[in-house]
N, C-alpha and C positions, 0 to 999 in steps of 0.2 A: 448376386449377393453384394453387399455392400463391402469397401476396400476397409484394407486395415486400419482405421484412422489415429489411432493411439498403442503404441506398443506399451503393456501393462505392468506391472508387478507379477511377477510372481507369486502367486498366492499363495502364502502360508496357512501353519495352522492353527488354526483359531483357538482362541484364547482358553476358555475351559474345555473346548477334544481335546487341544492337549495343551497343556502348559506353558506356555512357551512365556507367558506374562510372569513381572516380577515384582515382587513393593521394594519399597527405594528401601537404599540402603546408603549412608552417605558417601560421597565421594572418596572421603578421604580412606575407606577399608578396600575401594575398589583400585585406588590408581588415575591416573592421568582417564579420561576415555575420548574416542576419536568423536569430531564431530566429523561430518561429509563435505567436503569442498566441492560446489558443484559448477566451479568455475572451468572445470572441462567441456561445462554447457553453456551455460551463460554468467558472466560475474555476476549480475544483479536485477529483479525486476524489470527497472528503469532503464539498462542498458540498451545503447545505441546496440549493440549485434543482435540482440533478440527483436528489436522493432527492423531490423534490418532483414533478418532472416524470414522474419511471418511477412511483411510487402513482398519478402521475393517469392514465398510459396504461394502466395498470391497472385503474382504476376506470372510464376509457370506453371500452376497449375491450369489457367485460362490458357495459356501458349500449347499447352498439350493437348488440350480437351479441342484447339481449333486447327492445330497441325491433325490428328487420329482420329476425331470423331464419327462415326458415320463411314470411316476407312478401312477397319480392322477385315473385312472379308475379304476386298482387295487385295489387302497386304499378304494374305496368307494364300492367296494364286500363287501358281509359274514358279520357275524355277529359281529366283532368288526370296520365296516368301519365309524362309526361315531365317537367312540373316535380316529383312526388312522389320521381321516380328520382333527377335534377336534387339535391335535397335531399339524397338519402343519400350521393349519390358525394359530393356538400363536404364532408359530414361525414366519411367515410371518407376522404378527402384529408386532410381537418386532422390524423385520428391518424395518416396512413401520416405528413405532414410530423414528428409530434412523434415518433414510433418512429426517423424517420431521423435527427433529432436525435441523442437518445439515442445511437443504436448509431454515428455517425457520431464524436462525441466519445470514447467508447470504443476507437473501429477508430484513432484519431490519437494518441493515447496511449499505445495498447498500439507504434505503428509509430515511436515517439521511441525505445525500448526495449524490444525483443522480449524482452532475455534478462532485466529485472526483473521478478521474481516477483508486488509489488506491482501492477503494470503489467496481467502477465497475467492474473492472478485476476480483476480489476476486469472485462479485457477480457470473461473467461469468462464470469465471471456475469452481467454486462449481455445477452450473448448467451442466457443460458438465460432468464433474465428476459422476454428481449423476445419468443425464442421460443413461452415459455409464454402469454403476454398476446397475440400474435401470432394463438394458437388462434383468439380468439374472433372474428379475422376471416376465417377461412379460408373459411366460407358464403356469403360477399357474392360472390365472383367465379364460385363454384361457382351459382350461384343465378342470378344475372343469362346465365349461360352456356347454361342451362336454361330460360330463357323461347323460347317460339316463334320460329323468326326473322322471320314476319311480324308479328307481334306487336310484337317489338324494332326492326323495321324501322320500324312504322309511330310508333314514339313516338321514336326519332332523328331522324323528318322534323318534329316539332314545333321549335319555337325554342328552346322552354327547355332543351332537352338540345346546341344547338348548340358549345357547350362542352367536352361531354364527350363529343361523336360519336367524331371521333377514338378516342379511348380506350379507348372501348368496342367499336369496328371488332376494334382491337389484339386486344384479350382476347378475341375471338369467335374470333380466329384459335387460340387455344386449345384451342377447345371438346374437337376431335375427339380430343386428350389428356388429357382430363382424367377423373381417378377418382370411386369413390366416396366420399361426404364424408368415413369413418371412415379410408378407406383413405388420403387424401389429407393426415388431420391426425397418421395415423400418421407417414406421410415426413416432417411438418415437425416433428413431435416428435424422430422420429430423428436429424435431420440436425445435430440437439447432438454425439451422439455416433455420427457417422456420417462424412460429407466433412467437416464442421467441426470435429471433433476431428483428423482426419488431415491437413488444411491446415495445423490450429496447432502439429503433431508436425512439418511440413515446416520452418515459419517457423522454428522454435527452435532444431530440428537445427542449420540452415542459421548464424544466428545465434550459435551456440557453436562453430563451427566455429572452428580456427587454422590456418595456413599459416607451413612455417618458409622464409622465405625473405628474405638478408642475414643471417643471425644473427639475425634479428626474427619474431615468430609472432602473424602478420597476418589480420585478418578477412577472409572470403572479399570485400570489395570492393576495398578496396586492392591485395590481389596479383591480383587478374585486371588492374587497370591499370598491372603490371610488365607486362603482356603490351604494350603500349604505350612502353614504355622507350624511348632511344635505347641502350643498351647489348643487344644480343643475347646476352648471356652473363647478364642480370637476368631477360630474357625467357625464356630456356630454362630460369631455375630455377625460376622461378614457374610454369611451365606444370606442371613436374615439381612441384610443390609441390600443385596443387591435385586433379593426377591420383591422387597418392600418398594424399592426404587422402580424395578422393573413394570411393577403391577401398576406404581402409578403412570406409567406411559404404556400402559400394553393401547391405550385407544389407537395409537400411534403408529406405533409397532406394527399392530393390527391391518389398519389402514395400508401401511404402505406393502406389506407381507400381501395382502390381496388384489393391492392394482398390479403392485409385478408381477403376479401371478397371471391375474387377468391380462396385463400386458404383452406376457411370455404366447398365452394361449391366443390369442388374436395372429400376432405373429406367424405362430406355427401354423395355424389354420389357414393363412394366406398361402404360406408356404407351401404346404401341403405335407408337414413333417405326420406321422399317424401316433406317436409314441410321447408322451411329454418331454422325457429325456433323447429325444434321437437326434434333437439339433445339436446336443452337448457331444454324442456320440459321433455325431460329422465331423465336427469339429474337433474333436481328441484325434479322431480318422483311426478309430477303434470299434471294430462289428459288434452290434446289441447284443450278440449270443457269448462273445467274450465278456463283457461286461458281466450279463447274466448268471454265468458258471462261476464266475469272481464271486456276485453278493450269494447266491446258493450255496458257494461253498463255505462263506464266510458264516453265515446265517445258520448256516448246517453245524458248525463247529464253536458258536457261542458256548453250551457249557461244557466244552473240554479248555477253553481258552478263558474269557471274562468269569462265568458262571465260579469256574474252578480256583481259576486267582483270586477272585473276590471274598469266597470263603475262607483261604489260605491269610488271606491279609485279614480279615475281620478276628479268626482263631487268634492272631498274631495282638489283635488290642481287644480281644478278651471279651467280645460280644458274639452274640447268631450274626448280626447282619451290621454293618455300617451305615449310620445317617449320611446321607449323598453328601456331606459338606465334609465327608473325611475319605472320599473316593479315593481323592490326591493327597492324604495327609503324609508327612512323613513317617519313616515306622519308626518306635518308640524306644525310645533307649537308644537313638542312633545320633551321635555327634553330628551335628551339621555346620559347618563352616564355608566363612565366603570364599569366595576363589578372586583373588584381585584381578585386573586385565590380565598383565601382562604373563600371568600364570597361565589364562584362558588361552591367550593367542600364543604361545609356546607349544601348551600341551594339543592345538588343533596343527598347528602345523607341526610340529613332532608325529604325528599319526599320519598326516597326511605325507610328510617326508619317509616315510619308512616304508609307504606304499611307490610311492613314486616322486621321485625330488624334484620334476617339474611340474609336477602339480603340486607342491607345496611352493614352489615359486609363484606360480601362479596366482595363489592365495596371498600370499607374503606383499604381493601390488596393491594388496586392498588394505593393508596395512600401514605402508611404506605409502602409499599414494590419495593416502585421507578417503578414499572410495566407502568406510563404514562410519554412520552415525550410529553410537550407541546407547548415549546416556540418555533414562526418561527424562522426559521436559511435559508442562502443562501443553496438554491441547495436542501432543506429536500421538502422530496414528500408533495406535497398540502393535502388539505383536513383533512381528518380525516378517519381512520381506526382500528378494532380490529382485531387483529392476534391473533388466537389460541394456533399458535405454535404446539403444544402435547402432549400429555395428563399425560406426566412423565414431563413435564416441568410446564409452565401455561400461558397465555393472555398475549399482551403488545395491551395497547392501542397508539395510535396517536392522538393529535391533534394538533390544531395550534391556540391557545388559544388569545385570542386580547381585551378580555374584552367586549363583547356586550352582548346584555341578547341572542342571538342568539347561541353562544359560550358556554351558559349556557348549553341551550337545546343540542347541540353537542355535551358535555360532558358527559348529561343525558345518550342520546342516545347508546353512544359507549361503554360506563358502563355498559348499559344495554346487549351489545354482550357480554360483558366480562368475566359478571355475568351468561348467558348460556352457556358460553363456559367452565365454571368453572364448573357448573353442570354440565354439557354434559360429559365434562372427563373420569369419571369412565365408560363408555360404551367400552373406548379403542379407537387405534388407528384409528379400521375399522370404528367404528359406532359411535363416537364420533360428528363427522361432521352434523350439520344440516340439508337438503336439505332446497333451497331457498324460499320453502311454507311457512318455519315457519321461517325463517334465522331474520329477521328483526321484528319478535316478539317481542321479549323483548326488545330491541331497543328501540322502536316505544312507548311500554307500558312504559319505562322510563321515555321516553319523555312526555308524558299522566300526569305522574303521577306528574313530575316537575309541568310541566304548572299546572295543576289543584291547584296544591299547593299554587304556586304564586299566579294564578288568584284569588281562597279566600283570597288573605289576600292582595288583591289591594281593596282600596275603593273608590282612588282618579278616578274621571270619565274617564276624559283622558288619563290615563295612563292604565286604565282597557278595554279604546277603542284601547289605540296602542299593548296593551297585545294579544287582542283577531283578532285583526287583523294580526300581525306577525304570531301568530299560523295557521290564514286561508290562509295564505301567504306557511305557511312550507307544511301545507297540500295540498295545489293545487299543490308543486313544488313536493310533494313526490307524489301525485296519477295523476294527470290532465299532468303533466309536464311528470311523467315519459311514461306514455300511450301512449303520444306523441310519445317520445324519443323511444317508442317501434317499432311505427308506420313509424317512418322512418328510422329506422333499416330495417324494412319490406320492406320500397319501394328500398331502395337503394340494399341492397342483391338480390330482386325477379330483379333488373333492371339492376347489374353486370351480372348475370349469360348470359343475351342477350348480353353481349360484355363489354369495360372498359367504363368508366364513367369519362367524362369531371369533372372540377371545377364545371362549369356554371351549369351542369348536377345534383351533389351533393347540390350547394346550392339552386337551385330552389325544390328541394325536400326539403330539410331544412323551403324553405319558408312558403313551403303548408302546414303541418303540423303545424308550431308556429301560422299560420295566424287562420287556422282552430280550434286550441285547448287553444291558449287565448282572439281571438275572437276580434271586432271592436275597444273595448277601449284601446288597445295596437296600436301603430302605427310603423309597422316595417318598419322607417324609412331606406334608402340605409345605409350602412353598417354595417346591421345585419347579412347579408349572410354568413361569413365566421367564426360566432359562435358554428358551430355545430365541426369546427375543433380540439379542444382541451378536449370536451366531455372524458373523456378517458377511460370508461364502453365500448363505443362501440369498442372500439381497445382490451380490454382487457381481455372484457366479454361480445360477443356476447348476445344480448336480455336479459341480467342481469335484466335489468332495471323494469322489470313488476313485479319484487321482491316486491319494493317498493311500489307499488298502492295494491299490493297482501296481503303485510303485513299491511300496515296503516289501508286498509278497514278493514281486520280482526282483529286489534287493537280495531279499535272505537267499533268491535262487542261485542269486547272482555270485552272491558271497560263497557260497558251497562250492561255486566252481572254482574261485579264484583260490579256495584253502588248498583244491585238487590238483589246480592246474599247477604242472610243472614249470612252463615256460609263456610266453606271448600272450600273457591275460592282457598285462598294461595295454600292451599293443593292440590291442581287441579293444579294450577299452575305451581307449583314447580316442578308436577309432568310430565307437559308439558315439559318445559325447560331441565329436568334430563333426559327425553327419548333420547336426541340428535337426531342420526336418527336410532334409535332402530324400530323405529315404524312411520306407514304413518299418513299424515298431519288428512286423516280423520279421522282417529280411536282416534288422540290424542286432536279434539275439540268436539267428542260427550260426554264427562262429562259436557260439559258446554252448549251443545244443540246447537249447532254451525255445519251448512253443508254448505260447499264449494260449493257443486253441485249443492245447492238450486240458480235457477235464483233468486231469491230474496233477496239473501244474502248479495249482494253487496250492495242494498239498504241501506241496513242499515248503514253502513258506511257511502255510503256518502252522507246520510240523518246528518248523526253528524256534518260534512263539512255544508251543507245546512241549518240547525240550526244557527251555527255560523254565517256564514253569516246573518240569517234572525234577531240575534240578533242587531248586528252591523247595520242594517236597521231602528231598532225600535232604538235606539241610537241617530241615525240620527235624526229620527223623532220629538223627545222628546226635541231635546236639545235646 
């Protein structure tokens, strides 16, 4: 299989699953806000160390590929092939760390200003660059895949390879996909202008997009957060605004929605994957049957969760059913005020110091150390995201900061990547990486631990009912929404492979599933169809999405223990997060009595979600 060539963002969540987008708000209600200094990568473009550093990844990447090629069986003979092997993965470490470099500066650049020209080229060509120099490692993993497995078994059990067991476990899980070497450096040659060029036709599109909504002609971030208005008459025009805009690029949308698809399924078929999602599944290094029992049980419990909240809220603005562009509205009669920065970054590490003071340290570096860009700018990628970067470098968060308590939790959340990704480091470049079981961990538990914070120390009734409502809000868009959003990923891949796929084709799937997963008191009014277009998980990150429902339930599991646990959670914790991916998702929650595998497990989760709700009922009831 092909090597890591770009260590990526973190993917967040997407803009209408959940809200994470905000409309401007000016500066001056917000406070000073950080940009990102990313001269812990490179000062600039044009700098002499970044033309310095791509000639040397250049120069050893060929020095390695001419020292190892054609070697790796050798190496792992006789009684020294564990420290000989031992040797080459560090060396192969160092360049995977210095490629990620590179492309890691590049990918943060290009996401300040998608729509700058300067910006993209840079981004392009570091991409082909790294691709082409990338060649010369693509035999190391193919080779070492290719040794006996008693062979490779017996030089894992030495010490000197004690380090890189792990790792090389991982990549064995590979094997039974993987091609031959011509075959294999073709796909990575292609994938410049293959899913890579079509990703960056998505970003840009997406990017030059406007929306005429107030007399103003708004990037797609700001008017999805009129969908959030207190005016419903801002809310129905922006909804109409991005439907309008959408439909006239669905050809597009279209277009690209169906070569990646068809790109995906070529792939897999070389490969020999039998399930459309099971590469995503290797690669989480999460079994299809865990998965499975996740969306079954999700899917199983829409109307105790969506179905039941949605009615709850629509009771609440005095109709049977909500127009889809009031899904996210705020509830009515509820004061909403900005939260300036330095209120945000107090009240995240306040929560996060109350749980553990070095992990609010930890967070405090991205503060103190320029490591977050926050303020919207034209053309800066939407959303919100933590980038790893390398493990010789460290984190830069994103977000797009606007002041709502919404933005708060955003901030939580992405902190909370930052903060694993900061302990994850020392594993190295190989094993430093999360898989997506646990990717949204800490995240998730961030966010847990804000809210819970706020929520005590809310007394006023109303605002403790819009508090714990927006939480049930975040949670159906992180578990209910994404399950969804998995679900028709499903239909639409299992439905490309029988031939290309119409608009009309795409959106009526889109229908089935939103109709299905939020249920009667949503009313997807006509011009919702063409929503699913700018999703951009599914362009990006085929079935990503089941991360999120993955992580949250295991969060709320998580949380339950930590309320119980007397003594040694942090410790457990910490010790979770510092694995990165040293170690599989299940061996790293049975300290805390936590199985994946158990059907029942999901229960609990979103028994947490269904709580919520049932409080918000008695609320109701009382008032």
């Amino acid at each position: 299989m092909p090597n890591r060539l770009v260590v990526e963002a973190q993917p967040c969540r997407q803009l209408e699953g959940h809200p994470v987008a905000r409309a401007a708000v000016q500066a001056v209600d917000l406070g000073a806000l950080p940009e990102w200094d990313l001269d812990d990568l490179y000062p600039s473009l044009d700098a002499p160390e970044f033309a310095a550093d791509l000639a040397r990844a250049e120069e050893t990447c060929k020095a390695f590929a001419q020292r190892y090629a054609g070697q790796i069986a050798a190496l792992a003979q006789g009684p020294d092939a564990a420290a000989r092997l031992a040797e080459a993965i560090e060396t192969y470490e160092g360049i995977e760390d210095l490629l990620g470099k590179l492309m890691s500066y590049a990918g943060l650049v290009y996401s300040g200003d998608t729509t700058d020209e300067v910006r993209a080229k840079f981004y392009g060509d570091t991409r082909e660059r790294l691709t082409d120099v990338s060649g010369d490692l693509l035999f190391f993993g193919l080779e070492l895949n290719r040794v006996d497995d008693a062979v490779m078994d017996a030089a894992i059990a030495q010490a000197a390879l004690d380090r890189y067991a792990p790792w090389i476990r991982d990549l064995r899980r590979e094997k039974p996909y993987q091609l031959e070497d011509r075959v294999e450096k073709l796909f990575l040659d292609k994938s410049v202008t293959a899913n890579a060029a079509w990703d960056r036709l998505f970003n840009e599109t997406i990017a030059a997009l406007r929306f005429p909504v107030q007399g103003e002609m708004l990037p797609l971030e700001p008017t999805l957060n009129k969908l959030q208005d207190p005016d419903g008459a801002v809310r129905r025009e922006a909804a109409g605004a991005v439907s309008e805009v959408l439909r006239a690029n669905l050809r597009v949308f279209t277009l690209i929605t169906n070569t990646l698809a068809k790109d995906k399924e070529i792939s897999d078929r070389w490969r020999g994957f039998k399930d459309v999602a099971d590469a995503r599944h290797l690669a989480n290094r999460v079994e299809p049957e865990v998965v499975a029992a996740l969306v079954d049980a999700v899917q199983a419990a829409y109307p105790r969760l969506s179905h039941r909240y949605y009615r709850l809220k629509a009771k609440w603005f005095g109709v049977e059913a909500l127009p889809y562009w009031d899904r996210n509205a705020p509830l009515p009669r509820v004061e909403q005020r900005t939260i300036p920065w330095a209120e945000a970054r107090d009240t995240v590490l306040s929560a996060y110091d109350a749980f553990s003071p070095d992990m609010a340290d930890i967070a405090r570096r991205f503060f103190d150390r320029r490591w977050i860009d926050a303020p919207t700018r034209p053309g800066k990628a939407p959303g919100a995201f933590a980038h790893p970067t390398v493990p010789s470098v460290h984190p830069y968060v994103l977000v797009n900061y606007q002041g709502k308590p919404r933005d708060v939790m955003t901030l939580a959340h992405e902190l909370g990547h930052g903060v694993h990704q900061v302990l994850a480091g020392p594993n190295g470049a190989l094993m430093a990486p999360t898989p997506l079981t646990l990717a949204e961990t800490a995240s998730v538990f961030g966010e847990m631990l804000t809210f819970r914070k706020l929520l005590a120390a809310t007394t006023d009734r109303t605002q403790r009912r819009a508090m714990l409502a927006a939480k049930v809000e975040d949670m159906i868009n992180t578990v209910v929404r994404q399950i969804a959003f998995y679900a028709f990923e499903r239909k639409v891949h299992l439905a490309r492979a029988k031939g290309e796929l119409t608009t009309e084709q795409i959106n009526a799937l889109w229908l089935s599933v939103q109709a299905e997963s939020l249920g009667p008191a949503i009313a997807l009014d006509s011009g919702y169809e063409p929503f699913w277009a700018y999703i951009p998980h599914f362009i990006h990150s085929p079935f990503y999405v089941y991360a999120y429902a993955f992580g949250d339930c295991l969060v709320n599991s998580l949380y339950g223990v930590y309320t119980q646990a007397e003594s040694g959670f942090v410790e457990r914790y910490f010790a979770l997060l510092s694995a990165g991916g040293a170690k599989p998702y299940a061996e790293l929650l049975e300290p805390f009595g936590l199985d994946a595998s158990d059907p029942g497990f999901w229960q609990i989760g979103l028994g947490m979600i269904e709580g919520m709700i049932a409080e918000l009922e008695a609320m109701e009831e009382t008032a």
